[in-house]
FISE-864835 format. One line per field, with one value per residue (C-alpha): residue number from 1; residue in one letter; x, y, z. Coordinates in nm, 2 decimals, m for minus. Example, Ala and Ser with C-alpha at 12.3 -4.5 7.8 and 13.67 -1.06 7.14 Angstrom:
2
k: c(1;2)
r: c(a;s)
u: c(1.23;1.37)
v: c(m0.45;m0.11)
w: c(0.78;0.71)
//
This chain:
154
k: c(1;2;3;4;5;6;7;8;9;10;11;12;13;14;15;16;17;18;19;20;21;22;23;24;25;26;27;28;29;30;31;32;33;34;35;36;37;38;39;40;41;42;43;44;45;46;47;48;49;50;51;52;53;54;55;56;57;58;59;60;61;62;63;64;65;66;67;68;69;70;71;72;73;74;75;76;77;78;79;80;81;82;83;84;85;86;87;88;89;90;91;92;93;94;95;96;97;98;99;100;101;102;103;104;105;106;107;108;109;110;111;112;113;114;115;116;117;118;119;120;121;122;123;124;125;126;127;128;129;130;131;132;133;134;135;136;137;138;139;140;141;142;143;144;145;146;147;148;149;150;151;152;153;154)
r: c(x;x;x;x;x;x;x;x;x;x;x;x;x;x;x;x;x;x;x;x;x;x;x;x;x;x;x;x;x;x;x;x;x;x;x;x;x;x;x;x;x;x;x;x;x;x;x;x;x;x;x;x;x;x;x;x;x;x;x;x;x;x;x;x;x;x;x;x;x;x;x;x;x;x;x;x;x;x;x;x;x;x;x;x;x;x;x;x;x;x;x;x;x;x;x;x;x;x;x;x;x;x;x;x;x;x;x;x;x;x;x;x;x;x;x;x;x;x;x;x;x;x;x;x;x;x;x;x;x;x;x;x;x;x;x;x;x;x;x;x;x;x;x;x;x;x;x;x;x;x;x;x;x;x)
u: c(0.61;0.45;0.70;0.72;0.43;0.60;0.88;0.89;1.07;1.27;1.02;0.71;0.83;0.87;0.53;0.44;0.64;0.49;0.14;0.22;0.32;0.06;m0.17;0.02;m0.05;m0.43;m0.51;m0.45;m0.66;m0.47;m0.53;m0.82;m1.00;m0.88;m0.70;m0.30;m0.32;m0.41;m0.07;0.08;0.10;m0.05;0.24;0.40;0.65;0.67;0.91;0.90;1.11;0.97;0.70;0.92;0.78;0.40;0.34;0.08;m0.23;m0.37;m0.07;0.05;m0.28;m0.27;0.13;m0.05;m0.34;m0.06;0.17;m0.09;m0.34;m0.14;m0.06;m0.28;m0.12;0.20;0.28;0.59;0.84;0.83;1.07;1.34;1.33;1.65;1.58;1.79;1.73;1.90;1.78;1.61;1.29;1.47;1.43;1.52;1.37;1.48;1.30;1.22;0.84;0.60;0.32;0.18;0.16;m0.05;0.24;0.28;0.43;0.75;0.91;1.26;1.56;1.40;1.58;1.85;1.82;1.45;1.19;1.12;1.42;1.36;1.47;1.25;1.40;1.14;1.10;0.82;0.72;0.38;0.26;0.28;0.50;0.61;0.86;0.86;1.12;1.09;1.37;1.36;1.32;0.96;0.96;0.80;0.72;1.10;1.02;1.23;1.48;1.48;1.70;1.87;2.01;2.21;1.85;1.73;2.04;1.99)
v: c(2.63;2.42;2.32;1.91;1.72;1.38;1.17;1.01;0.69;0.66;0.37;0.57;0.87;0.63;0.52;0.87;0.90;0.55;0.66;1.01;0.75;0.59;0.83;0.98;0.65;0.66;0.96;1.17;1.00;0.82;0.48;0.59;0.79;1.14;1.38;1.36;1.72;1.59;1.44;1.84;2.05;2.35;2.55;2.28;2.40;2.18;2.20;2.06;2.13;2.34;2.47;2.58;2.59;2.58;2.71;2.60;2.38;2.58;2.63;2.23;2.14;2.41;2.26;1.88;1.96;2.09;1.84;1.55;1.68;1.57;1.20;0.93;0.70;0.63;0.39;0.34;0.10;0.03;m0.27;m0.09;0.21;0.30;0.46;0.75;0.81;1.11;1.06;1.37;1.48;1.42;1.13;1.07;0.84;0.73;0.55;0.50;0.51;0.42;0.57;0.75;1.13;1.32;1.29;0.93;0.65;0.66;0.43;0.43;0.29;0.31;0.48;0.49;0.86;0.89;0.98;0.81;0.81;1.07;1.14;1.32;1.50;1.50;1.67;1.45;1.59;1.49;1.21;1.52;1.65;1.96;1.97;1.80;1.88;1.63;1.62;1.46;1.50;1.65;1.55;1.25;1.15;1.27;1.48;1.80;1.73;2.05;2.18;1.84;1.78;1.46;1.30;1.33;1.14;0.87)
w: c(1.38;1.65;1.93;1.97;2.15;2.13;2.02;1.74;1.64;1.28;1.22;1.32;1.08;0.84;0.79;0.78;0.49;0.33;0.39;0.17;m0.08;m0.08;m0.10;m0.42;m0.57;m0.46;m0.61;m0.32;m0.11;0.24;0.37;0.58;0.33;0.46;0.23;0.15;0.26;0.65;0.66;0.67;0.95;0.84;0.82;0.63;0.33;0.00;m0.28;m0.64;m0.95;m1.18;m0.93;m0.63;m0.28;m0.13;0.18;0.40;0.32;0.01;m0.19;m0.13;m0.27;m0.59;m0.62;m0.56;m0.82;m1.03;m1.06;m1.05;m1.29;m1.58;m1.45;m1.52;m1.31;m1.05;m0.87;m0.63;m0.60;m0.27;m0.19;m0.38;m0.13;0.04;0.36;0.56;0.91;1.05;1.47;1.41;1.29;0.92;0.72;0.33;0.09;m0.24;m0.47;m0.85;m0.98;m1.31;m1.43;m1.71;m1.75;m2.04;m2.27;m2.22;m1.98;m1.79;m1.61;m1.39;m1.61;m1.92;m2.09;m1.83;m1.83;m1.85;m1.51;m1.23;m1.00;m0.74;m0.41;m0.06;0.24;0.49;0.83;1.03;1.40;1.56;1.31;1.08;0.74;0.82;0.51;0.22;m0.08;m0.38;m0.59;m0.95;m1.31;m1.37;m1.74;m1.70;m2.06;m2.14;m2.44;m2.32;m2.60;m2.76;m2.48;m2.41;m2.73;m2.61;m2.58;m2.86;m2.98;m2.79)
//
């Protein structure tokens, strides 16, 4: 790990964050045109559930082409976000999301108990993600109801 260049403001990781967002929502593609994955440090670490954690630039885009192949679409909701600021190089974002996945479209509250609430821890030093680790329910189209009887029932 790279020792720290600069300081960085709460604000200024912030955007950081938003711009990875973004990008999600663009196909993987940032504001500027560049690739999500320029947003990493290369020694980066990512987790996801169901996946676990991708190290460095090459497994982050295997776990990115992974997990996005089967969406069709997401989108944010970005004035719902709440936003934790730690005064270090951590910041947390929760949020809820739409889209549609493979097996069909999700969206947060509906059902109540159905995708798109999740919830980021990231570590931001010199305008770059050096940690990501996405926490939320990765069965989008809520059809794992073979093991979770109660939804099913619902």
């Amino acid at each position: 790990m790279a020792l720290a260049k600069q300081t960085m403001t709460d604000e200024q990781r912030k955007s950081v964050a938003l711009e990875y967002l973004k990008a999600f929502d663009n196909g993987g593609v940032t504001s500027d045109g560049g690739s999500i994955l320029d947003l990493f440090s290369t020694d980066a670490q990512v987790y996801f559930p169901k996946w676990g954690i991708a190290n460095g630039h090459e497994e982050i885009g295997k776990l990115f082409g992974d997990v996005g192949g089967p969406l069709k679409s997401i989108r944010h909701d970005y004035a719902t976000f709440n936003w934790i600021f730690s005064g270090s190089d951590t910041i947390v974002a929760e949020g809820t999301s739409y889209g549609e996945h493979r097996d069909g479209p999700w969206r947060a509250g509906v059902p109540d108990s159905g995708a798109g609430r999740w919830c980021d821890v990231f570590e931001i030093r010199d305008w770059k993600i050096t940690r990501v680790f996405i926490y939320l329910d990765p069965d989008y189209a809520g059809q794992d109801t073979a093991r979770y009887t109660w939804l099913g029932e619902k």
